[in-house]
mmJSON file of the N, C-alpha and C atoms, coordinates in Angstrom:
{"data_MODEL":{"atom_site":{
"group_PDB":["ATOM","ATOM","ATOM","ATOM","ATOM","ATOM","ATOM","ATOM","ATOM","ATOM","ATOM","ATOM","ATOM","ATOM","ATOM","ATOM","ATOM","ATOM","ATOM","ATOM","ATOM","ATOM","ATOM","ATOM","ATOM","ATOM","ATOM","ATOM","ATOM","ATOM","ATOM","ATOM","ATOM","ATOM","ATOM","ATOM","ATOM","ATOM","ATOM","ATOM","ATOM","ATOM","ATOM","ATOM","ATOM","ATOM","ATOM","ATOM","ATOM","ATOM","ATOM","ATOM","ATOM","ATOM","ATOM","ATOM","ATOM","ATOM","ATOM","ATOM","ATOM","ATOM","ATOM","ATOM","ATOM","ATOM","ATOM","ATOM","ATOM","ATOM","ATOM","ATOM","ATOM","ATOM","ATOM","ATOM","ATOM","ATOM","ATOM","ATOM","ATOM","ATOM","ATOM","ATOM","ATOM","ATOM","ATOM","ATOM","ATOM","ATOM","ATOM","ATOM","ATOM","ATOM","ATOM","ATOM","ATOM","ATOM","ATOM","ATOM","ATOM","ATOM","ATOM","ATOM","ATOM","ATOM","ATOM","ATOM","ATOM","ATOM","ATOM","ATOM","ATOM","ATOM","ATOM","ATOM","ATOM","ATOM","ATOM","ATOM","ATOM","ATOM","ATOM"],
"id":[1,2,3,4,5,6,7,8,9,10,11,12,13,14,15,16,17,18,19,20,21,22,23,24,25,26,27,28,29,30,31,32,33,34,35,36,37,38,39,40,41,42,43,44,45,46,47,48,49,50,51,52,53,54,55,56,57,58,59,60,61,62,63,64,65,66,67,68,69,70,71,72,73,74,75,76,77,78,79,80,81,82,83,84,85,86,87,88,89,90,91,92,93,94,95,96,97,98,99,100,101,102,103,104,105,106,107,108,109,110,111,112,113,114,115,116,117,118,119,120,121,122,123],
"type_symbol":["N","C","C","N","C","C","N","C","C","N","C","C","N","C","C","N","C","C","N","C","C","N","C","C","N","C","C","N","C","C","N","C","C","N","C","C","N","C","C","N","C","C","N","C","C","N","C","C","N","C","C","N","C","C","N","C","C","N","C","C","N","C","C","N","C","C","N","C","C","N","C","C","N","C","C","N","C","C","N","C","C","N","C","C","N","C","C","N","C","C","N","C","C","N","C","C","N","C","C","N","C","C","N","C","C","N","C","C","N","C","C","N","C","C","N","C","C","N","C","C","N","C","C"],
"label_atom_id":["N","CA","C","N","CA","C","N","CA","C","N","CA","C","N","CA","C","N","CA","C","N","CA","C","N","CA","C","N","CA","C","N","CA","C","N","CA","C","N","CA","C","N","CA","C","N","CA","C","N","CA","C","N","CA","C","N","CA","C","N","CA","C","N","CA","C","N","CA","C","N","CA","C","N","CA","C","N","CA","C","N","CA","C","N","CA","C","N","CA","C","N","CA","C","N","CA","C","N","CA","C","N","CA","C","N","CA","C","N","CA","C","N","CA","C","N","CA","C","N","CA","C","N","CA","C","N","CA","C","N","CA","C","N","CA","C","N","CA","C","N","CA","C"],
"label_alt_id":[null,null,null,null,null,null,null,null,null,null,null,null,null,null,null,null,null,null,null,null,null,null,null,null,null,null,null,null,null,null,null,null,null,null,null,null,null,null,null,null,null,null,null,null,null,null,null,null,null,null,null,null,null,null,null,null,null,null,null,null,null,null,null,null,null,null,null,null,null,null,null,null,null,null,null,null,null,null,null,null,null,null,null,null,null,null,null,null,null,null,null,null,null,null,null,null,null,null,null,null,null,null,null,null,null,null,null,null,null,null,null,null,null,null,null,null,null,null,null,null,null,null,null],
"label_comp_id":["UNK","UNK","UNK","UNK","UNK","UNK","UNK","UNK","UNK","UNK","UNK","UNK","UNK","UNK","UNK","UNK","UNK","UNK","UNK","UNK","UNK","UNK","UNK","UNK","UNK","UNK","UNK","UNK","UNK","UNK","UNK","UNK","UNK","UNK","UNK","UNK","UNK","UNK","UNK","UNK","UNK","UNK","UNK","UNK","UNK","UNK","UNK","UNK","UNK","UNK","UNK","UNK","UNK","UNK","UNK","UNK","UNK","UNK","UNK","UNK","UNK","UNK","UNK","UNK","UNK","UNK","UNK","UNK","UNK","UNK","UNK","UNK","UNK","UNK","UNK","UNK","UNK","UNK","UNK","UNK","UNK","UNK","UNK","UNK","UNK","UNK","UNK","UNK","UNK","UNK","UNK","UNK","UNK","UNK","UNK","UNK","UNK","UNK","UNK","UNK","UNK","UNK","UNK","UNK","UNK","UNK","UNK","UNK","UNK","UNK","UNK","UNK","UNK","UNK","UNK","UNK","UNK","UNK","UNK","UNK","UNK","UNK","UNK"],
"label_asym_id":["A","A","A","A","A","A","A","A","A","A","A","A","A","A","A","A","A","A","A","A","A","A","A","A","A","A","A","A","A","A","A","A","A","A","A","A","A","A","A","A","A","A","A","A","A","A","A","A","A","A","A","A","A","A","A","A","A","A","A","A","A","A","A","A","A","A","A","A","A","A","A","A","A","A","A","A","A","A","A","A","A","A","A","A","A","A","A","A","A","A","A","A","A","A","A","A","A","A","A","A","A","A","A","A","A","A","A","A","A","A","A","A","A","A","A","A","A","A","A","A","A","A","A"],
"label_entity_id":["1","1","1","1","1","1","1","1","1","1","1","1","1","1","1","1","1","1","1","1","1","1","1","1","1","1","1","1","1","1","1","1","1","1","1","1","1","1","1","1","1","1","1","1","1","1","1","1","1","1","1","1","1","1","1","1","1","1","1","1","1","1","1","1","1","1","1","1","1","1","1","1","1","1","1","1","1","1","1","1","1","1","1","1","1","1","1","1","1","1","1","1","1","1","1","1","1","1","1","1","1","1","1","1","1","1","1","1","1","1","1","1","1","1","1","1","1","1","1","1","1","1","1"],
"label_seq_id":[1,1,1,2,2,2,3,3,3,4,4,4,5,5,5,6,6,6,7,7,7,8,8,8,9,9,9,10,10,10,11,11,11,12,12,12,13,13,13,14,14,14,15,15,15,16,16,16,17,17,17,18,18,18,19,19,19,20,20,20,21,21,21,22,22,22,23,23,23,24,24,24,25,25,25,26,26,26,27,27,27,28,28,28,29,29,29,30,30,30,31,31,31,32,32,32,33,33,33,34,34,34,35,35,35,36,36,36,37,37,37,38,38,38,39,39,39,40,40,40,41,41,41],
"pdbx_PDB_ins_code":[null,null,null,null,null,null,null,null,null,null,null,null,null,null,null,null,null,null,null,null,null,null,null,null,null,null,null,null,null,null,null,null,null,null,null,null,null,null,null,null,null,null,null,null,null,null,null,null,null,null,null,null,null,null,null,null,null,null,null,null,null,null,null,null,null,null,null,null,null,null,null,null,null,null,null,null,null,null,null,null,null,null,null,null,null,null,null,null,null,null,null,null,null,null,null,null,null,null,null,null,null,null,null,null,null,null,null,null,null,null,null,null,null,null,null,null,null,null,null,null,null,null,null],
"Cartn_x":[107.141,108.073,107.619,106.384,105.911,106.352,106.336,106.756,107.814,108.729,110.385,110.447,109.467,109.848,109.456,108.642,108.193,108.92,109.521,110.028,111.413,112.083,113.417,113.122,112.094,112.022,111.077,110.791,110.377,111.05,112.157,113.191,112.14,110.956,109.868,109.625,108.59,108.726,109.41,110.881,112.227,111.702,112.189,112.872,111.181,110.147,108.849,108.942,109.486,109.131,110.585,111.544,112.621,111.901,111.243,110.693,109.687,109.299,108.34,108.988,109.153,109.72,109.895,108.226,108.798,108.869,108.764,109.457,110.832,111.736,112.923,113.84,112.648,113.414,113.074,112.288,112.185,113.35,113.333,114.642,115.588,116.145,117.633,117.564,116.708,116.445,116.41,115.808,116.292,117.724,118.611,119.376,120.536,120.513,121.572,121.39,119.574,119.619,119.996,120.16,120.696,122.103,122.835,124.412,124.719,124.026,123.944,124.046,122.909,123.028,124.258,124.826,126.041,126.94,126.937,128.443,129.122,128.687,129.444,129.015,128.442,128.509,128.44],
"Cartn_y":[111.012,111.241,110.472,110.278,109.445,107.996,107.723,105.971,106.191,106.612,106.566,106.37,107.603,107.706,106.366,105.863,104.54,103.328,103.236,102.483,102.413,103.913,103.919,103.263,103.621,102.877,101.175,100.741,99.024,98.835,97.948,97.356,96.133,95.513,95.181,95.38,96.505,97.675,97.667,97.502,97.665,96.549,95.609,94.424,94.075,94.371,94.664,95.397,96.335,97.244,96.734,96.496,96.036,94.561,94.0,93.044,93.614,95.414,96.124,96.667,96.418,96.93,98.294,99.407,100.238,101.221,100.6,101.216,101.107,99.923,100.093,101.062,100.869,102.194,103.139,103.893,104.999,105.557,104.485,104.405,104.878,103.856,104.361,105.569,105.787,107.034,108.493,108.033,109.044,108.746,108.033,107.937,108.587,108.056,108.877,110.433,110.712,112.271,112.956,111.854,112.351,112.527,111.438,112.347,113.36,113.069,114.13,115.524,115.611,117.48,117.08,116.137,116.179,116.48,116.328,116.462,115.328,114.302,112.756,112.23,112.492,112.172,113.335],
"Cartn_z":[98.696,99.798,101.039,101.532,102.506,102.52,101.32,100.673,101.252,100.975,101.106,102.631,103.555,105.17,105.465,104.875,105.434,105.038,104.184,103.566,104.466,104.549,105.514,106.871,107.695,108.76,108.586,107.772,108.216,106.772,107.697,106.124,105.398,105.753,104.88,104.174,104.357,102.98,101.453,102.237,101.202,100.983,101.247,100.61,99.595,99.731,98.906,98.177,98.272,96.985,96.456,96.435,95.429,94.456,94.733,93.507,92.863,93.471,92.199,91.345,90.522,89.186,88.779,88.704,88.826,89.611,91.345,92.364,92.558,91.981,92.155,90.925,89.812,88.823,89.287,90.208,91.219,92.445,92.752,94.219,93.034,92.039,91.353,90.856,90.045,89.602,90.682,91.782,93.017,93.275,93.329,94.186,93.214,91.979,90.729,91.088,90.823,90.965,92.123,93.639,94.632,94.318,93.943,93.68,92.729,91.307,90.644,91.276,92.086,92.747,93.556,94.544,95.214,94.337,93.188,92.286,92.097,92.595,92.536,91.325,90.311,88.954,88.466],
"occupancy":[1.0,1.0,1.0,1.0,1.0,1.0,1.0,1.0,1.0,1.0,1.0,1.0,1.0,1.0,1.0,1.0,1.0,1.0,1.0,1.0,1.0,1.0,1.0,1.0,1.0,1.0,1.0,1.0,1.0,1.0,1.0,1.0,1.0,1.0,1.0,1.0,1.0,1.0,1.0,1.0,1.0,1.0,1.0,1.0,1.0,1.0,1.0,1.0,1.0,1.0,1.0,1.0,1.0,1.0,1.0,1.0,1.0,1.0,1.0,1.0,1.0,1.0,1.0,1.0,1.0,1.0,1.0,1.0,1.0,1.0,1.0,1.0,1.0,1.0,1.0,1.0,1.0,1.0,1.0,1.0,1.0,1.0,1.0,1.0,1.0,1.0,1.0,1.0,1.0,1.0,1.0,1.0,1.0,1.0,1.0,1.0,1.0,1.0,1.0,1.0,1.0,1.0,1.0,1.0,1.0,1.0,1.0,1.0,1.0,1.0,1.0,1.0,1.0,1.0,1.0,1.0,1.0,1.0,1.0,1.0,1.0,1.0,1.0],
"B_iso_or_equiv":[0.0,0.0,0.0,0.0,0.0,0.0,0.0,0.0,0.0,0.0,0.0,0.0,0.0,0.0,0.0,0.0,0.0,0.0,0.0,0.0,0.0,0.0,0.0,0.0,0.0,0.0,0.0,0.0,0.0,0.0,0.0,0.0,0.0,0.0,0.0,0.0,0.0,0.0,0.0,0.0,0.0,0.0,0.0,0.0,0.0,0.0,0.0,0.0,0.0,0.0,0.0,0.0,0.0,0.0,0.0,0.0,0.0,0.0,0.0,0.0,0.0,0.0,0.0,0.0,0.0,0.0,0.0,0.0,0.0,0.0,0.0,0.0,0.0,0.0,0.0,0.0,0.0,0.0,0.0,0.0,0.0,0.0,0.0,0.0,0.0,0.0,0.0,0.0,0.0,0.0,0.0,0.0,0.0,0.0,0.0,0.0,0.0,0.0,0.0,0.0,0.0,0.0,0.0,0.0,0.0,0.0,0.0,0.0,0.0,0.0,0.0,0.0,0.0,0.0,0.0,0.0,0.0,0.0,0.0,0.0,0.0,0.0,0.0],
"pdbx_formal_charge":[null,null,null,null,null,null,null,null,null,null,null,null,null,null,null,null,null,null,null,null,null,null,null,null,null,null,null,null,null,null,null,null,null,null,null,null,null,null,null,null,null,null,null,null,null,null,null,null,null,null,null,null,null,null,null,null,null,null,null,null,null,null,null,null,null,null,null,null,null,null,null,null,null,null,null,null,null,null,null,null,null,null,null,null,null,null,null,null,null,null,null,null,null,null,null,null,null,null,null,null,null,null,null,null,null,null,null,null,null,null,null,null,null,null,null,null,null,null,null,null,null,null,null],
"auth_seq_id":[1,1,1,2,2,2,3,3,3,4,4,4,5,5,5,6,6,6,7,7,7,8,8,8,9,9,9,10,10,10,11,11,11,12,12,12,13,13,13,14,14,14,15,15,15,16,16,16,17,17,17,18,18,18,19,19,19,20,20,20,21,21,21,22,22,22,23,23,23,24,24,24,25,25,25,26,26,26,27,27,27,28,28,28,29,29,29,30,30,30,31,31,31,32,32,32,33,33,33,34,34,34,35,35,35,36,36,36,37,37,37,38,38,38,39,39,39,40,40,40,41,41,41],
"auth_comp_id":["UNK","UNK","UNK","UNK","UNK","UNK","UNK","UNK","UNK","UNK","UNK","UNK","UNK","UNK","UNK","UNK","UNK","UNK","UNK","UNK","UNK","UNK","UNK","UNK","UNK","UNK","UNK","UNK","UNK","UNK","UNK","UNK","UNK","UNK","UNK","UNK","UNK","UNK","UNK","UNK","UNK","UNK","UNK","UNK","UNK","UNK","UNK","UNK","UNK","UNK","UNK","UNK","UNK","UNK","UNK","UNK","UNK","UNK","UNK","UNK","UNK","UNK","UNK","UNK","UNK","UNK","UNK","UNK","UNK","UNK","UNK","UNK","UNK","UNK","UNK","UNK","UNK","UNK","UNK","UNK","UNK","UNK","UNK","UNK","UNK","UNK","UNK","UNK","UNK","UNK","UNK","UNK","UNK","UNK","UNK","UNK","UNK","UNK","UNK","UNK","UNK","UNK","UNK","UNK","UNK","UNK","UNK","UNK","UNK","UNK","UNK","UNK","UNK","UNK","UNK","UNK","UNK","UNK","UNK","UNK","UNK","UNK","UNK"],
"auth_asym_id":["A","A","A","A","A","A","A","A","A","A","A","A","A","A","A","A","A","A","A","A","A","A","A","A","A","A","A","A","A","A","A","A","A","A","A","A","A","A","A","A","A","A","A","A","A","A","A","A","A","A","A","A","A","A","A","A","A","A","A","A","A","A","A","A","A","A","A","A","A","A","A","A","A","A","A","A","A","A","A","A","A","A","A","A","A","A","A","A","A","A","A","A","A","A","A","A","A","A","A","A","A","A","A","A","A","A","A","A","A","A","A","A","A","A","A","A","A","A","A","A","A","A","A"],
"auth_atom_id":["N","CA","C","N","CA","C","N","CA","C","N","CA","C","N","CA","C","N","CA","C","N","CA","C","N","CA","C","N","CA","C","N","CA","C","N","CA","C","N","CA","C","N","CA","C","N","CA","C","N","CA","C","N","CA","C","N","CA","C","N","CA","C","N","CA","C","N","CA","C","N","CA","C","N","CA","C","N","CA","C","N","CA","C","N","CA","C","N","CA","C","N","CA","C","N","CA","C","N","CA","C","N","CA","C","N","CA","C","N","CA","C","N","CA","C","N","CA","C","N","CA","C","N","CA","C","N","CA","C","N","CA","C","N","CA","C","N","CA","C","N","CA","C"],
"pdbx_PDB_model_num":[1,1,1,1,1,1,1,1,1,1,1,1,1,1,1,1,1,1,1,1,1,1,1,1,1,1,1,1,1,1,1,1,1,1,1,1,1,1,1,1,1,1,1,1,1,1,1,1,1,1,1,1,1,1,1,1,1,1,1,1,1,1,1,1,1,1,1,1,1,1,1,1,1,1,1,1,1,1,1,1,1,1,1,1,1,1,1,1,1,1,1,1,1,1,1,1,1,1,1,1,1,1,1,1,1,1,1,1,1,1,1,1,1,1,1,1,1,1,1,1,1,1,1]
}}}
């Protein structure tokens, strides 16, 4: 959860961890299970 706060504020970060492989199957994998509990899938 710290990764993420940090990651949200220095778009660096992001654009770094999207060519890690499996930090970006992390992000998707959060972000499905974020709509999932919304009900949007």
């Amino acid at each position: 959860m710290k990764f993420k706060k940090t990651e949200l504020e220095n778009g660096t970060r992001i654009s770094e961890r999207e060519f890690d492989i499996p930090g970006f199957i992390s992000a998707v994998a959060n972000l499905i299970t974020a709509l999932h509990l919304a009900g949007i899938i």
